[in-house]
N, C-alpha and C positions, 0 to 999 in steps of 0.2 A: 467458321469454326471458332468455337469459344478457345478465351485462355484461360488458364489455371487460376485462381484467386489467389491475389496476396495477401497471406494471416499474417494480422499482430494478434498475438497474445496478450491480455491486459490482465496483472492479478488484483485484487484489493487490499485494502491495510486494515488498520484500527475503524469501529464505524460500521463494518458489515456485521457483526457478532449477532447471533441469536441462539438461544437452545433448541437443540433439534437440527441445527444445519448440518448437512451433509449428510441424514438418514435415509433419505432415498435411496442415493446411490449406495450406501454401506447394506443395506436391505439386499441390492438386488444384484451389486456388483462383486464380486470375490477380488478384482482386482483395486476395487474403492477399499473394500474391508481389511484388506492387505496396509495399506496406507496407516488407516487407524490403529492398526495391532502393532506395527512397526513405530509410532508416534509412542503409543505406551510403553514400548519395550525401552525404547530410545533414553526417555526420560524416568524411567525407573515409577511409573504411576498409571493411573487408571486416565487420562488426559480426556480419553474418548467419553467415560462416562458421565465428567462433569459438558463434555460439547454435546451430549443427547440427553444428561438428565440437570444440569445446574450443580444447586440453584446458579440465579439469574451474577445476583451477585458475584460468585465466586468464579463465574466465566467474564465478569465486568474486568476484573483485575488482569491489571495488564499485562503480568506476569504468565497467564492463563490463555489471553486473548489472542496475544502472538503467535503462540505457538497451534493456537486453536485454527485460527483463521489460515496458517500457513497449510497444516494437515487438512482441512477441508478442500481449500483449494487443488492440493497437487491428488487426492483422492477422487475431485473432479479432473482434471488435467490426466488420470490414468486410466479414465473410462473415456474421455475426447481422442487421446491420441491414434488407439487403434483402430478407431472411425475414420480419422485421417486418413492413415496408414492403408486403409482400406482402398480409399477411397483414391489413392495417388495424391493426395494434399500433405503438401510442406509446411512446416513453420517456419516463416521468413525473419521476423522479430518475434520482441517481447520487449512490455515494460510494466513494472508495480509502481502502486502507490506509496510509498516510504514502506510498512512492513514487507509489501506488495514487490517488493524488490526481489528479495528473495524469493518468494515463489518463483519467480521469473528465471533465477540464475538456477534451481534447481530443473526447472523445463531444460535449460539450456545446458546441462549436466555440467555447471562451475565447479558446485558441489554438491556429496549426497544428501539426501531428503534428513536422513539422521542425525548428521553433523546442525542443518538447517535447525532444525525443532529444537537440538539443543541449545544452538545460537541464540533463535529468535526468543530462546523461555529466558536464558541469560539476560538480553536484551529486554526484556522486560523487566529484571530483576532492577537491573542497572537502571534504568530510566524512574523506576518508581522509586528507588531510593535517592533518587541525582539532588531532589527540592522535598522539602520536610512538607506537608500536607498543607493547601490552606494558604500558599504561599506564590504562587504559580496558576495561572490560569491561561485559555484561549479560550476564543470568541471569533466569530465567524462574520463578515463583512461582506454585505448583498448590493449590490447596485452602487459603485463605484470605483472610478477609476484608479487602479494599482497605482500612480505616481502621487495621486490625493494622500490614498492608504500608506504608504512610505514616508511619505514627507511629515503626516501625522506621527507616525512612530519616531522617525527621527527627531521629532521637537519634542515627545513626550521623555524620550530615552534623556534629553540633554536637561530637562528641567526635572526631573524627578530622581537623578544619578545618584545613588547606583544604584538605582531600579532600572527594568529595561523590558523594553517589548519592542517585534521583528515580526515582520513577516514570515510565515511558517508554512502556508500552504497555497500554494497560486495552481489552485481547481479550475476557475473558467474562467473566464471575460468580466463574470456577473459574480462572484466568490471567491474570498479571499480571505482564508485565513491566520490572523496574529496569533502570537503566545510570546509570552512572558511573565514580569512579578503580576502580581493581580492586580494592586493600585495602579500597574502601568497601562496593562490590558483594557482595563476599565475606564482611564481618563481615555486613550486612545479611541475605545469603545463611542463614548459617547461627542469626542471631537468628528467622528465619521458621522455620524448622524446628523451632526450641525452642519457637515461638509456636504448633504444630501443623501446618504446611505439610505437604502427601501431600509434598509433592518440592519441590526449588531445583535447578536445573538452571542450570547455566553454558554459555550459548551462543555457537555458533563463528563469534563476529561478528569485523570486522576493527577495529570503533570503538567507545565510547560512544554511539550515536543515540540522538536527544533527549535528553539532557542540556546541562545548562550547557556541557559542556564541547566543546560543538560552534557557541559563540557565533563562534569565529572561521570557521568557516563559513558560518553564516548573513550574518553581516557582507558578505562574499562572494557569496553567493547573492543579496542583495539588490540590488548593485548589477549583476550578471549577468539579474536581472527586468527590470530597467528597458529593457533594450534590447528585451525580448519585447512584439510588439505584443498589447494583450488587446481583445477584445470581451464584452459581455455574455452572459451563459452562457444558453441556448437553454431548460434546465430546471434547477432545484435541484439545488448539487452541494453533499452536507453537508461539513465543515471540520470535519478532524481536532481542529485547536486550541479548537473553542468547539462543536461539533457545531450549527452554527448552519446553515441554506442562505443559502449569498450569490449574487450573480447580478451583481452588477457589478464592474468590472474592481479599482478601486483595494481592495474587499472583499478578492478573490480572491487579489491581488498577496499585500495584505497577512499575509494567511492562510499563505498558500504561505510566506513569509519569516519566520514565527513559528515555522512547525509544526519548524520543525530542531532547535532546542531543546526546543520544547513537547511537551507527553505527548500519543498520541494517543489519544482518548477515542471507541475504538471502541465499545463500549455503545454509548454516548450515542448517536451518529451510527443505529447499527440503532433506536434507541428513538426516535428521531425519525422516522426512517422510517415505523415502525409508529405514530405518532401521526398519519401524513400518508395514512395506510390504503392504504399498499402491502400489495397482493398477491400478488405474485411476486416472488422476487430471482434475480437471474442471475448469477452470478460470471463476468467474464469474464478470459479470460486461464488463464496455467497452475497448472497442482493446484489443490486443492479445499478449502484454507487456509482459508479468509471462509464455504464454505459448512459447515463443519468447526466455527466459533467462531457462526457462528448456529444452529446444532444445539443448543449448550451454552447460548448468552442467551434463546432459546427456542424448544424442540423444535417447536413447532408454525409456524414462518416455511416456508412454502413456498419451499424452495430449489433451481436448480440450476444447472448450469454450462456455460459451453461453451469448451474449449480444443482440440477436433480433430470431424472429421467426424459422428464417434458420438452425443457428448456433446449436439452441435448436433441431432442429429434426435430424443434422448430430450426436449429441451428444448421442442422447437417441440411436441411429441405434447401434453408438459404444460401448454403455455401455449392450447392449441387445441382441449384434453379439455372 
C-alpha cells in the first residue's frame, strides 16, 4: 500500500518575471482570473495588464515585479489546490524565496492575498527608494566555497569602510549571491575569482537587496506590517532569515521585517525541509528558478512545478504515479 506524498510548496522571488506569465492559467481558469482582478482591485490599477502586456521595462521595476510575481503565483497556487483537494493531498510545508515568502504565508492563510499585493508593491517602493541609483549593486558567485565568499566580504567591508558588501543569497552549494555599495561588490567580485570562482557575474538588479543598505527600507516595511492583520499559519512556512518554521503571527511579522536586510539562507530552508521528510516539492508560480537550485543542493529532491496548464498535469501524474 503506497503512502500519501509529503508536499512542500516552494514560491519564487525577484528573477522569475516575464510578460505574458500566468496567461494560461488566467485564459482557462476563472478561479486564476479571479486572483488577477482581485490584484487590480487591491492596488487601485490595471497590475494584470502591465504582467500580460508590459512593456518589458515597466514590469522590470520592482515596485511592479513583486507584486506581479506574488499574483501569478497564488493564481497558480488556486488552480493546484483543488487538484489536491481532489485528490486527498495535503500541504505539509511551504517556503519562498525572499519575495517568495509571502506567497507562501498567503497559501498558509497568515494573510489575505490583498493585504499581500499591497505589502509586496510597498515593499518594492521602499526597497527601490532605500539607495539612490547607481550606487548598490549584486553579483552572483559560481563555484566557491560560502566561507572563501564571507571571509572575502569581510576583508572588502573592513578596507573599503563605509562601503560594504554581505552575503545576500545562499541559493546552492555552487551560488552565492553578494550585494552591497558597488565599489564593494566589485572588488569582492573579482577577489572570488582570484580565490577560484567558475564565474562572478554582476546582476541586473535595480538595488542592493539584503544588505545593510536596505535598512531604511525595512524600517518602513516594519511599520507598513503592522497595519496587516496576521493569523496563525495553517502549516510550516520555513523563514528565509533563520530557516526556522514559524506558525505564529508576531514569529512571522518579525521574520518578514528582518529578511530585508538579512541573507537569505536558502539551503537551509530546502535542508530543513528534507529533515521534516518531505517528499515532493512543487515550485509554484513562474520559471523553474527553486526547481533549478534544488537540482544543484540535491539531485535526488523530487521536484516540480506548476506555472500553466501543462506543468499542472505532468505534476499531478507525479504526485498520483
Amino acid at each position: 500500500m503506497s503512502t500519501a506524498p509529503t508536499i512542500a510548496l516552494l514560491f519564487p522571488g525577484q528573477g522569475s518575471q516575464s510578460v505574458g506569465m500566468g496567461r494560461a492559467f488566467y485564459d482557462a481558469n476563472p478561479e486564476a482570473r479571479a486572483v488577477f482582478e482581485e490584484a487590480d482591485d487591491a492596488l487601485n490599477f490595471a497590475l494584470s495588464d502591465i504582467i500580460f502586456n508590459g512593456p518589458e521595462d515597466t514590469l522590470k521595476l520592482t515596485e511592479n515585479t513583486q507584486p506581479a510575481i506574488l499574483t501569478v503565483s497564488i493564481a497558480a497556487l488556486r488552480v493546484l489546490q483543488p487538484e489536491l483537494d481532489a485528490r486527498n493531498l495535503t500541504i505539509a510545508y511551504a517556503a519562498g524565496h525572499s519575495l517568495g515568502e509571502y506567497s507562501a504565508h498567503v497559501a498558509a492563510h497568515t494573510f489575505s492575498f490583498a493585504d499581500a499585493v499591497r505589502t509586496v508593491r510597498a515593499r518594492g517602493q521602499f526597497m527601490q527608494a532605500a539607495v539612490p541609483a547607481g550606487q548598490g549593486a549584486m553579483a552572483a558567485i559560481l563555484g566557491l566555497n560560502l566561507p572563501d565568499i564571507e571571509a572575502s566580504c569581510a576583508a572588502v567591508s573592513a578596507e573599503l569602510a563605509p562601503e560594504v558588501v554581505t552575503t545576500a543569497n545562499l541559493n546552492s552549494p555552487d551560488q552565492t549571491v553578494i550585494s552591497g555599495s558597488a565599489a564593494a561588490v566589485a572588488r569582492v567580485a573579482e577577489l572570488c575569482k582570484e580565490l577560484g570562482a567558475k564565474r562572478a557575474v554582476m546582476l541586473p538588479v535595480s538595488g542592493p537587496f539584503h544588505s545593510p543598505l536596505m535598512m531604511p527600507a525595512q524600517h518602513q516595511l516594519e511599520h507598513q506590517l503592522q497595519s496587516v492583520t496576521f493569523q496563525p499559519a495553517r502549516f510550516p512556512v520555513a523563514s528565509n532569515i533563520d530557516a526556522q518554521f514559524h506558525l505564529q503571527p508576531d514569529a512571522i511579522r518579525d521574520a518578514l521585517i528582518r529578511q530585508v536586510t538579512g541573507t537569505v539562507r536558502w539551503v537551509e530552508c530546502i535542508n530543513q525541509l528534507q529533515l521534516s521528510n518531505v517528499t515532493n516539492y512543487i515550485e509554484v508560480g513562474p520559471g523553474k528558478v527553486l526547481s533549478g537550485l534544488n537540482r544543484q543542493i540535491d539531485r535526488a529532491l523530487n521536484t516540480t512545478n506548476v506555472e500553466d496548464p501543462a506543468s499542472l498535469e505532468k505534476t499531478l501524474a507525479v504526485l498520483t504515479a
